[in-house]
mmCIF file as gemmi writes it, N, C-alpha and C atoms, coordinates in Angstrom:
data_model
loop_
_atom_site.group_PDB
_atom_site.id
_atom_site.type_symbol
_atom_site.label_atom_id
_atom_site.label_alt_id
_atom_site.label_comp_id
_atom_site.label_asym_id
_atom_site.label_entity_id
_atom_site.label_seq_id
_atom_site.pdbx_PDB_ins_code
_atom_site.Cartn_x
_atom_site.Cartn_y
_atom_site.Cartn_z
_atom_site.occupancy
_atom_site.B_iso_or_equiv
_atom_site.pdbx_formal_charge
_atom_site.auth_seq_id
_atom_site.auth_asym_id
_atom_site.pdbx_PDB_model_num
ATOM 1 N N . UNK Axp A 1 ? 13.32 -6.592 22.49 1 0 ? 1 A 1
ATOM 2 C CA . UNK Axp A 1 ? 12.623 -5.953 21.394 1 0 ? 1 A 1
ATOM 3 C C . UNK Axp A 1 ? 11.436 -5.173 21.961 1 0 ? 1 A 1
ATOM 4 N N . UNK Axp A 2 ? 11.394 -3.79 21.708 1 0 ? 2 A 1
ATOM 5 C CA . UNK Axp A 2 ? 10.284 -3.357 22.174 1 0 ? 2 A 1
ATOM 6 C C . UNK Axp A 2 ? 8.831 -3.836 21.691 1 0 ? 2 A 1
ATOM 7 N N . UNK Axp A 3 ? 7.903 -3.498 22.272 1 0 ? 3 A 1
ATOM 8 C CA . UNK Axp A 3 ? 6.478 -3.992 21.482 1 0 ? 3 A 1
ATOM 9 C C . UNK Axp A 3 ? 6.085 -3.292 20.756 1 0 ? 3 A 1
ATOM 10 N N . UNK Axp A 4 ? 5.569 -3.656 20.115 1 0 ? 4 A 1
ATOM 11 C CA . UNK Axp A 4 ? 4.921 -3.311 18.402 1 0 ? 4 A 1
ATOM 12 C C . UNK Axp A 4 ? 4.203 -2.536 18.265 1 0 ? 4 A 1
ATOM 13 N N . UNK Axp A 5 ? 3.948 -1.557 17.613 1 0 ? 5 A 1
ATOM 14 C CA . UNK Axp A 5 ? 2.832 -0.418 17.446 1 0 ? 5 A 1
ATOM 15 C C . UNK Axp A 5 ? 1.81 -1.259 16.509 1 0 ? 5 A 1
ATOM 16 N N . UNK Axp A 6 ? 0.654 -1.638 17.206 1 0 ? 6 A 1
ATOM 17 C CA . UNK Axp A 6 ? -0.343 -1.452 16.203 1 0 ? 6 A 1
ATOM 18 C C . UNK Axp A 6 ? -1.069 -0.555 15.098 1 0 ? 6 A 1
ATOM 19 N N . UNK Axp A 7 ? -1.305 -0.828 14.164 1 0 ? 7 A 1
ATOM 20 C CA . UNK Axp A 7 ? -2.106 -0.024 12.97 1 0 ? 7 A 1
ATOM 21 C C . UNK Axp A 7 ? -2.766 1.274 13.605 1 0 ? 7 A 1
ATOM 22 N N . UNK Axp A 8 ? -3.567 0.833 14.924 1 0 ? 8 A 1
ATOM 23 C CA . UNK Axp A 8 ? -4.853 1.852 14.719 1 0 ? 8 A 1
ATOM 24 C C . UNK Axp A 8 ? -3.624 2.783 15.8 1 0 ? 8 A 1
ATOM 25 N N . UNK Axp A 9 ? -2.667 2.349 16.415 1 0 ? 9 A 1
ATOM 26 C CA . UNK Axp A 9 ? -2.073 3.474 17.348 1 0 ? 9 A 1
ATOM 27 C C . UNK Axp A 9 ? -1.328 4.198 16.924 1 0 ? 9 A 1
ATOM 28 N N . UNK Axp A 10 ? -0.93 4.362 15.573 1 0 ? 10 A 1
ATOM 29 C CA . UNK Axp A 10 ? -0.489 5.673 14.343 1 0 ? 10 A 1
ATOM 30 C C . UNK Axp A 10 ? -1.698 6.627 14.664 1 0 ? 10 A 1
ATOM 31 N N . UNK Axp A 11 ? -0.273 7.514 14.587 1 0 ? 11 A 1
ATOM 32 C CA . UNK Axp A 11 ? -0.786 8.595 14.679 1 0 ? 11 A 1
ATOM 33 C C . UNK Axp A 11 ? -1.914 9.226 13.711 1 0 ? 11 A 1
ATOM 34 N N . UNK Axp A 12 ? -3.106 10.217 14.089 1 0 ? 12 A 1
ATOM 35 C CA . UNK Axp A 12 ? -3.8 10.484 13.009 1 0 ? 12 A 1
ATOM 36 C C . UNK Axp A 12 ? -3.294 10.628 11.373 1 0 ? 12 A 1
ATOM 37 N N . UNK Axp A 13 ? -2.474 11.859 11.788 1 0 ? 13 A 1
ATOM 38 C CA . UNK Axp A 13 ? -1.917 12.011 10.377 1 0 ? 13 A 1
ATOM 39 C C . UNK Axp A 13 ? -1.3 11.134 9.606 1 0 ? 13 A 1
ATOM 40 N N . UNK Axp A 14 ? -0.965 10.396 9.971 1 0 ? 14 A 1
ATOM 41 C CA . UNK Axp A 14 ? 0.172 9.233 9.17 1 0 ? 14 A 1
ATOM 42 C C . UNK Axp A 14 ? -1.007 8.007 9.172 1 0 ? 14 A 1
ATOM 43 N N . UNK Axp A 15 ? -1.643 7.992 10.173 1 0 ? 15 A 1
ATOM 44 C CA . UNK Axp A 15 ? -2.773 6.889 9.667 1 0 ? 15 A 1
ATOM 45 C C . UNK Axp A 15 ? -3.757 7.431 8.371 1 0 ? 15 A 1
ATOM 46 N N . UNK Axp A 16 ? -4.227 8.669 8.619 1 0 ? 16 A 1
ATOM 47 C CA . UNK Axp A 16 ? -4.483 8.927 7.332 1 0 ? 16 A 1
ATOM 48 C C . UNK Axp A 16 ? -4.172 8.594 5.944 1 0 ? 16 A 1
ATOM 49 N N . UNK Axp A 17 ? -2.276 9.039 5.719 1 0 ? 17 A 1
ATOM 50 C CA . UNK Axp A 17 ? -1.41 9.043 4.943 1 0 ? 17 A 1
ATOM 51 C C . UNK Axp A 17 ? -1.2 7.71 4.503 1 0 ? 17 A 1
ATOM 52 N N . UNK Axp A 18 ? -1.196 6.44 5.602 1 0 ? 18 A 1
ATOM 53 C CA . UNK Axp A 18 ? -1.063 5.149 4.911 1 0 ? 18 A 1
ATOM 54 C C . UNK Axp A 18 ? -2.72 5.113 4.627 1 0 ? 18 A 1
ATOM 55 N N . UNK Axp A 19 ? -3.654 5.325 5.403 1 0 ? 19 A 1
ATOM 56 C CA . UNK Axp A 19 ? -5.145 4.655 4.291 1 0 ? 19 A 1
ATOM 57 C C . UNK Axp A 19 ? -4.92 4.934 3.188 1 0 ? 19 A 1
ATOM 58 N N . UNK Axp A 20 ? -4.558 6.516 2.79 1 0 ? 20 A 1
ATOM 59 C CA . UNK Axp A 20 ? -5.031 7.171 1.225 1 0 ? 20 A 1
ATOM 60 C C . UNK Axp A 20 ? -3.791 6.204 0.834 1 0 ? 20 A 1
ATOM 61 N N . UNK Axp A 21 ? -2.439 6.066 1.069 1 0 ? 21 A 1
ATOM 62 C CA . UNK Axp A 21 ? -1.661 5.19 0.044 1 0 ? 21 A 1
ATOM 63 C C . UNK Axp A 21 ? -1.794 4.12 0.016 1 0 ? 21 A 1
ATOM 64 N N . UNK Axp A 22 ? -2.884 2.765 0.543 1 0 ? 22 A 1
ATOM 65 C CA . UNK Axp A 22 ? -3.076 1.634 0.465 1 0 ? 22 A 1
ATOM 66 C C . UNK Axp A 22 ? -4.522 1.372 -0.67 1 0 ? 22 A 1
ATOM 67 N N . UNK Axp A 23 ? -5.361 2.915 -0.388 1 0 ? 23 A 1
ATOM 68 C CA . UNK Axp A 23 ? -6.564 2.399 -1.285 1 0 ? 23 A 1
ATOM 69 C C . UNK Axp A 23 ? -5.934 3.04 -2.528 1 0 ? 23 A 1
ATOM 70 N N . UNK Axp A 24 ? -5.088 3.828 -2.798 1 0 ? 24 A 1
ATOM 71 C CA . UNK Axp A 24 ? -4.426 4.353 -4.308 1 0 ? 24 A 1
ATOM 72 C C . UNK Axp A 24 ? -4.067 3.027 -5.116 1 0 ? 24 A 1
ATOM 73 N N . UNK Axp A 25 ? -3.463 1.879 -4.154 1 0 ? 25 A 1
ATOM 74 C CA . UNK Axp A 25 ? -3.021 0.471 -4.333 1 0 ? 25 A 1
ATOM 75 C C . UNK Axp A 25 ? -4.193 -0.308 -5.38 1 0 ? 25 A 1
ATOM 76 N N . UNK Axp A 26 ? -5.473 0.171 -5.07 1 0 ? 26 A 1
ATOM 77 C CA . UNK Axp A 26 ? -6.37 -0.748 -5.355 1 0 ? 26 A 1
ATOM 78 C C . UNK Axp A 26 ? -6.541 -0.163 -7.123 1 0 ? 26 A 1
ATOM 79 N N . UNK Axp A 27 ? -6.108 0.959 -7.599 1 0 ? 27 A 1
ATOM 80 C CA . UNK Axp A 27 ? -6.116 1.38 -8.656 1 0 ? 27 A 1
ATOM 81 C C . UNK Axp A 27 ? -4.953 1.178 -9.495 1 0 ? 27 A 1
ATOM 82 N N . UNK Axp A 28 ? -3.796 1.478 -9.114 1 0 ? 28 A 1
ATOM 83 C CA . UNK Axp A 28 ? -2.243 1.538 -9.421 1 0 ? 28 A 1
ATOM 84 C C . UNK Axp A 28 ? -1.098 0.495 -8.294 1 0 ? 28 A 1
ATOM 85 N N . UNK Axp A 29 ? -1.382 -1.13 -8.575 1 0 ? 29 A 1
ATOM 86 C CA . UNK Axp A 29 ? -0.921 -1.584 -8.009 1 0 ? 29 A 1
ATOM 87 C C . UNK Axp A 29 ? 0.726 -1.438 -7.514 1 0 ? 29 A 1
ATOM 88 N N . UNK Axp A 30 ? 1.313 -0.53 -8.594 1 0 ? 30 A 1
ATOM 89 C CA . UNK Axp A 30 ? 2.993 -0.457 -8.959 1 0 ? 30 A 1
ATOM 90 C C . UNK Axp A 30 ? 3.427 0.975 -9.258 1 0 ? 30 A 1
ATOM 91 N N . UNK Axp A 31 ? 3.083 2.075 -7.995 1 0 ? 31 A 1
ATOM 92 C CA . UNK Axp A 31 ? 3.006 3.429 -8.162 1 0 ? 31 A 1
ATOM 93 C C . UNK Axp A 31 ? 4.614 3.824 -8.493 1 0 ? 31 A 1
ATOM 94 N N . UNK Axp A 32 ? 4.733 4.846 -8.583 1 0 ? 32 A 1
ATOM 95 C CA . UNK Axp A 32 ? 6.146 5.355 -8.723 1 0 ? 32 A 1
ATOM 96 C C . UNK Axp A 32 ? 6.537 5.721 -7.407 1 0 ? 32 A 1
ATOM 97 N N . UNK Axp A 33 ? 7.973 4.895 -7.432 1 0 ? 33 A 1
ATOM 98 C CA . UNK Axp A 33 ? 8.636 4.394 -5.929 1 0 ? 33 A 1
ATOM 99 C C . UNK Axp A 33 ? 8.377 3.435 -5.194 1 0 ? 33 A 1
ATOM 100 N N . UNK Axp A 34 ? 7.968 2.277 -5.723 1 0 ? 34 A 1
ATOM 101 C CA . UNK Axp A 34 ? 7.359 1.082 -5.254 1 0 ? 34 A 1
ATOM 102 C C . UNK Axp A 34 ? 8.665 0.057 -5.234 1 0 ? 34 A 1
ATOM 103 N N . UNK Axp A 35 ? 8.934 -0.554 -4.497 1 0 ? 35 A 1
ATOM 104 C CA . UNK Axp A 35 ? 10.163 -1.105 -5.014 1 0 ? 35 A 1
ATOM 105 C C . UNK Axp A 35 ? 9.811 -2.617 -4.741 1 0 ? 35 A 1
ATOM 106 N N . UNK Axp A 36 ? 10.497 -3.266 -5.675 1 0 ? 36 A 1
ATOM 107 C CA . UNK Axp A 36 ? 10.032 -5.227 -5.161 1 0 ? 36 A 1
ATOM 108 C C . UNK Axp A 36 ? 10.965 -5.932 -4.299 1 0 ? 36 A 1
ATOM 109 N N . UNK Axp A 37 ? 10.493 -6.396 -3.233 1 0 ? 37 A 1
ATOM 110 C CA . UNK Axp A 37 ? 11.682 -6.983 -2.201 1 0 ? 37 A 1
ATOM 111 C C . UNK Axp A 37 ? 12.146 -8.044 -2.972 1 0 ? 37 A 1
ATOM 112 N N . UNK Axp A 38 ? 13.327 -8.118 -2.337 1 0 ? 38 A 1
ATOM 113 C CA . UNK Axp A 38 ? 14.441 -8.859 -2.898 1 0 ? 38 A 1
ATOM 114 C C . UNK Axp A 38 ? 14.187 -10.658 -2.036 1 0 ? 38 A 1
ATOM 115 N N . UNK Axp A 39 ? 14.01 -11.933 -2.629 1 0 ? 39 A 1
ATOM 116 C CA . UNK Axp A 39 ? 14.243 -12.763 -2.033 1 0 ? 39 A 1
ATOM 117 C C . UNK Axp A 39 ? 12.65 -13.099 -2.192 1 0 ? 39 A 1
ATOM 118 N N . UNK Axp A 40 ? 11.916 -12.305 -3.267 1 0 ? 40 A 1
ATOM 119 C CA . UNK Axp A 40 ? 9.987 -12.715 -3.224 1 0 ? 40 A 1
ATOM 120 C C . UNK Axp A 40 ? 9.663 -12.468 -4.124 1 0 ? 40 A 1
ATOM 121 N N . UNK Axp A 41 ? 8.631 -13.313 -4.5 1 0 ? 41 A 1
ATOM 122 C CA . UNK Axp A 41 ? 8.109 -13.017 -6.081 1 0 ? 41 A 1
ATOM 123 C C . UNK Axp A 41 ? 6.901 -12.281 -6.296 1 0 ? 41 A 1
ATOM 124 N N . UNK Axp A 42 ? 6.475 -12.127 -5.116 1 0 ? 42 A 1
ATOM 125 C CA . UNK Axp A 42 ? 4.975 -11.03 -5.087 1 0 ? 42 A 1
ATOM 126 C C . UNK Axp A 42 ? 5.594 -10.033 -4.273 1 0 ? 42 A 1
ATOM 127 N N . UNK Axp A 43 ? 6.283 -9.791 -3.634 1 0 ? 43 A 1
ATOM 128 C CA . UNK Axp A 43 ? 6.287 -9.235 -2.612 1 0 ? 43 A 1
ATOM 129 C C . UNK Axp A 43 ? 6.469 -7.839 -2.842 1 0 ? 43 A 1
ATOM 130 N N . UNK Axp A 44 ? 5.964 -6.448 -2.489 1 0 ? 44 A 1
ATOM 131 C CA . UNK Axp A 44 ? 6.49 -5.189 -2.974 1 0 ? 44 A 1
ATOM 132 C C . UNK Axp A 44 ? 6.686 -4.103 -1.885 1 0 ? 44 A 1
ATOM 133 N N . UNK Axp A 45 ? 6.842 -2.573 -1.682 1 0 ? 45 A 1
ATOM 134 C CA . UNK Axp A 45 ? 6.948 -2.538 -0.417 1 0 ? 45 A 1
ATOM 135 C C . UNK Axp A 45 ? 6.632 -0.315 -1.163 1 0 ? 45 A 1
ATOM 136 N N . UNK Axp A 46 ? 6.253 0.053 -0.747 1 0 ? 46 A 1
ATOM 137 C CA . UNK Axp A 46 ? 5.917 1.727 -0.848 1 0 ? 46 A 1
ATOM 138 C C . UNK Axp A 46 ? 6.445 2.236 0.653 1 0 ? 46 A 1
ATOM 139 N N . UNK Axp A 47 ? 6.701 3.514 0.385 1 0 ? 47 A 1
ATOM 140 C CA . UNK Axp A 47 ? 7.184 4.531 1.668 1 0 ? 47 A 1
ATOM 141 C C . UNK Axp A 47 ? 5.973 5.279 1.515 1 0 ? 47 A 1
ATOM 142 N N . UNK Axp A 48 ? 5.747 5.625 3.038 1 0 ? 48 A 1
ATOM 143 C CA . UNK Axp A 48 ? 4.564 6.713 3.658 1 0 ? 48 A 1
ATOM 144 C C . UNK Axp A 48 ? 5.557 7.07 4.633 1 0 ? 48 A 1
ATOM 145 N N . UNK Axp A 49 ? 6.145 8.378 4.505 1 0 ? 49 A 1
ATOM 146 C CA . UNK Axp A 49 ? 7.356 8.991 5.204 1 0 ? 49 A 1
ATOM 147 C C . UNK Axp A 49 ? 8.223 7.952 5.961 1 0 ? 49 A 1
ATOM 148 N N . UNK Axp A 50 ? 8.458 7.886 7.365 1 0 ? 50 A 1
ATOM 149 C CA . UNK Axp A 50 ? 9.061 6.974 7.745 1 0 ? 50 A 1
ATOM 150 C C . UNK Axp A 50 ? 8.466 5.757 8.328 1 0 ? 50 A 1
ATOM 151 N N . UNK Axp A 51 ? 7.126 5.07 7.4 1 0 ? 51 A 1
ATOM 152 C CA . UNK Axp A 51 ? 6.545 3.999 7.719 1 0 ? 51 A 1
ATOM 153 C C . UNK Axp A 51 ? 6.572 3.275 6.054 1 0 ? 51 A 1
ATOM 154 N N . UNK Axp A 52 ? 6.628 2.128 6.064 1 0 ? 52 A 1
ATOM 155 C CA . UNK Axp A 52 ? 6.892 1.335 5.159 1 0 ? 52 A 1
ATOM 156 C C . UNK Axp A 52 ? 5.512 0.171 4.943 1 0 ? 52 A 1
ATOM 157 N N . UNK Axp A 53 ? 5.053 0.754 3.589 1 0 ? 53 A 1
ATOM 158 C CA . UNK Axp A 53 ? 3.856 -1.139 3.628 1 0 ? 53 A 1
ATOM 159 C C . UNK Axp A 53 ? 4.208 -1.874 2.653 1 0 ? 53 A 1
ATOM 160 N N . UNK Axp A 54 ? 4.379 -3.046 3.668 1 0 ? 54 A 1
ATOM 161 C CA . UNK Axp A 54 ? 4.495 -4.025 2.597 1 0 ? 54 A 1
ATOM 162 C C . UNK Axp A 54 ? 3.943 -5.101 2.146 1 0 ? 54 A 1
ATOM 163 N N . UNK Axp A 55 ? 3 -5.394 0.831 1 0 ? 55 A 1
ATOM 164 C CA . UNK Axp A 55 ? 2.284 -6.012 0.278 1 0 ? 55 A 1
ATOM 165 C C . UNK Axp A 55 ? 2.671 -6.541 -1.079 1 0 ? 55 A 1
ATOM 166 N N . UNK Axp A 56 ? 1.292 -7.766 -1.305 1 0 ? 56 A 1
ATOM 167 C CA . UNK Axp A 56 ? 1.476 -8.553 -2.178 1 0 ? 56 A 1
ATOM 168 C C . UNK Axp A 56 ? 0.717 -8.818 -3.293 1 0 ? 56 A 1
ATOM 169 N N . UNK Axp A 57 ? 0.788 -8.719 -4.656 1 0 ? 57 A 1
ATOM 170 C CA . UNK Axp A 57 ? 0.39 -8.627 -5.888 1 0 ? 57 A 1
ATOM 171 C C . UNK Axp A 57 ? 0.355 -9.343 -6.318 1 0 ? 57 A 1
ATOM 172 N N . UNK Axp A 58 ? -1.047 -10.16 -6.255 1 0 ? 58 A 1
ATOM 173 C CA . UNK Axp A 58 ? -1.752 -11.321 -7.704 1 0 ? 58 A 1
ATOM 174 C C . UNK Axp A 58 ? -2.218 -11.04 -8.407 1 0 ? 58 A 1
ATOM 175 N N . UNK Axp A 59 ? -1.837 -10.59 -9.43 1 0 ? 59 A 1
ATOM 176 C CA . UNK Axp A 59 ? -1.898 -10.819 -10.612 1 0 ? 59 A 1
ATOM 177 C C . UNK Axp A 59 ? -3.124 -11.133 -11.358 1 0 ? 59 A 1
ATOM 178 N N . UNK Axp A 60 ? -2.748 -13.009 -11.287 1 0 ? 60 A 1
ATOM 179 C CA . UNK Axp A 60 ? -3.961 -13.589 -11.845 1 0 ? 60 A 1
ATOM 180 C C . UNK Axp A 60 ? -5.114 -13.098 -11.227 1 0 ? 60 A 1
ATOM 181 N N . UNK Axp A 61 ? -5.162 -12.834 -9.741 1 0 ? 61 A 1
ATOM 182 C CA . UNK Axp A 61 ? -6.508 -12.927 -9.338 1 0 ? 61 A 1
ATOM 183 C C . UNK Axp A 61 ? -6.788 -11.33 -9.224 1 0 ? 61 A 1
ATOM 184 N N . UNK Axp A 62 ? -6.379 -10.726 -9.311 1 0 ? 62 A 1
ATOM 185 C CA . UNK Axp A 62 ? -6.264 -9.224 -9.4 1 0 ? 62 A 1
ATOM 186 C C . UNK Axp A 62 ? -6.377 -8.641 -8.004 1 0 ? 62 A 1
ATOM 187 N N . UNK Axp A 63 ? -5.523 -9.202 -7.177 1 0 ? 63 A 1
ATOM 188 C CA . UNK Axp A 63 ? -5.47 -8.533 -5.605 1 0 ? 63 A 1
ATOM 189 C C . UNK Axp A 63 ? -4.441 -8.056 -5.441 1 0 ? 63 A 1
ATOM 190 N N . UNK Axp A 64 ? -4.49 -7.162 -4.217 1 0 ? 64 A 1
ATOM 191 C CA . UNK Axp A 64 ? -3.385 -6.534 -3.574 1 0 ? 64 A 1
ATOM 192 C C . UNK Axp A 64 ? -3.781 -6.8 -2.185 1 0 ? 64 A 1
ATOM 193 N N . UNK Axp A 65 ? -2.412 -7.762 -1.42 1 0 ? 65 A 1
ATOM 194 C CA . UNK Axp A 65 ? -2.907 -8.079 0.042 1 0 ? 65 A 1
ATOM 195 C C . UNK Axp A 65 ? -2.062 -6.907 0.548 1 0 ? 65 A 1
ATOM 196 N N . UNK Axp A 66 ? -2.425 -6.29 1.616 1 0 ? 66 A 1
ATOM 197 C CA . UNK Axp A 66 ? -1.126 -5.315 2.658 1 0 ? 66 A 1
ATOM 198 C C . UNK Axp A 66 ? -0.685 -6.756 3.711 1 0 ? 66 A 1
ATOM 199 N N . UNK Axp A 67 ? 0.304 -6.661 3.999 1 0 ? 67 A 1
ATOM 200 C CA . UNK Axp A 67 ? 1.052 -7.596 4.876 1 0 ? 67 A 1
ATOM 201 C C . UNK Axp A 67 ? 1.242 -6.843 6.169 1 0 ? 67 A 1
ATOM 202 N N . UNK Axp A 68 ? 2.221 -5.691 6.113 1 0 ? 68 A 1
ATOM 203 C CA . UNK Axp A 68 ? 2.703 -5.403 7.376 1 0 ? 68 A 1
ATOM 204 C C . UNK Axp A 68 ? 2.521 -3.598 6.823 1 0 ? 68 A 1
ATOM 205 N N . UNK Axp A 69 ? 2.147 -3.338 8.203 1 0 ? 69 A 1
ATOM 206 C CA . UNK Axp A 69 ? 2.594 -1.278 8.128 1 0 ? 69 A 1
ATOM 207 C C . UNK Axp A 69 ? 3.477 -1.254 9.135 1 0 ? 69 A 1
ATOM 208 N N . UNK Axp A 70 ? 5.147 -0.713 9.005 1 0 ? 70 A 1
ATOM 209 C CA . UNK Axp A 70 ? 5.443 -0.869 10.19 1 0 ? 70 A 1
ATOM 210 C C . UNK Axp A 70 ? 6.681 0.379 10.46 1 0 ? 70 A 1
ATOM 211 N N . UNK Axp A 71 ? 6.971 0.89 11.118 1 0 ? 71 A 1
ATOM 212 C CA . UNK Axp A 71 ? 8.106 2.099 11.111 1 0 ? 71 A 1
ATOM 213 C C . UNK Axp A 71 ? 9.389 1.137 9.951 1 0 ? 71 A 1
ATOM 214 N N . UNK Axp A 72 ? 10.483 2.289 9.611 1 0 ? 72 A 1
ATOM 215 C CA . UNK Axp A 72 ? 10.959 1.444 8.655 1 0 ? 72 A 1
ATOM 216 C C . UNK Axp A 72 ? 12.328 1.119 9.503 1 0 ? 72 A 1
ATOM 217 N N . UNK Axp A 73 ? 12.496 1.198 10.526 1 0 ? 73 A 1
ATOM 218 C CA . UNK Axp A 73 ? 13.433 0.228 11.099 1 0 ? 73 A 1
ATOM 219 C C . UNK Axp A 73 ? 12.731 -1.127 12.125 1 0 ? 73 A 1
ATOM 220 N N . UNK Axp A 74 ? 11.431 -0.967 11.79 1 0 ? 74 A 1
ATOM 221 C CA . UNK Axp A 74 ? 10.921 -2.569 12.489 1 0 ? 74 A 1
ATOM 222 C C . UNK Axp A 74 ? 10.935 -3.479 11.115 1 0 ? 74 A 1
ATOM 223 N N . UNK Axp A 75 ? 10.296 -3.138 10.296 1 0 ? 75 A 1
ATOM 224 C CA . UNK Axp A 75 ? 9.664 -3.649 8.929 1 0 ? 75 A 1
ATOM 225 C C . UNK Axp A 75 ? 10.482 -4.822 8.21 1 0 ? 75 A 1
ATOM 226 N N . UNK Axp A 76 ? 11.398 -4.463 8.289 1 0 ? 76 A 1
ATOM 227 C CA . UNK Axp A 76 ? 12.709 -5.916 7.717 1 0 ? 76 A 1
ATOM 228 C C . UNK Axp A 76 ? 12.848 -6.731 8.368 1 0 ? 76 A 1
ATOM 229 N N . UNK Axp A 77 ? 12.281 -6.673 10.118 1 0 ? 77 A 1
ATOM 230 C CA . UNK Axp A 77 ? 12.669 -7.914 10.883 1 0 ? 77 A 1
ATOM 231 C C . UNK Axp A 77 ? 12.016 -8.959 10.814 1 0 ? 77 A 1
């Protein structure tokens, strides 16, 4: 398995592209094209071109955690 790209080693532009779509999160937890993983009851997942985040929605407590940012053929493993 190759090694993992960390967060900050995205590229500018696409690091950009996931900040602005993670703090949009903090307003519109369930944007259009958000889809809910299958097999979780919080679990949800948005596209930022070919990087995928996937995070988690309480509700009661009114959070949104990010879990993973990861290209979208690492992200399912």
């Amino acid at each position: 398995m190759p090694p993992r790209k960390t967060f900050a080693r995205l590229s500018s532009v696409i690091h950009g592209r996931v900040i602005t779509a993670i703090q949009a999160l903090a307003t519109n937890p369930r944007p259009s094209g958000c889809r809910k993983l299958a097999g979780s009851q919080h679990d949800w997942r948005i596209r930022v071109g070919d990087y995928r985040v996937i995070y988690e929605i309480g509700d009661a407590i009114r959070i949104v955690r990010v879990n993973r940012v990861r290209h979208r053929r690492e992200v399912y493993r």
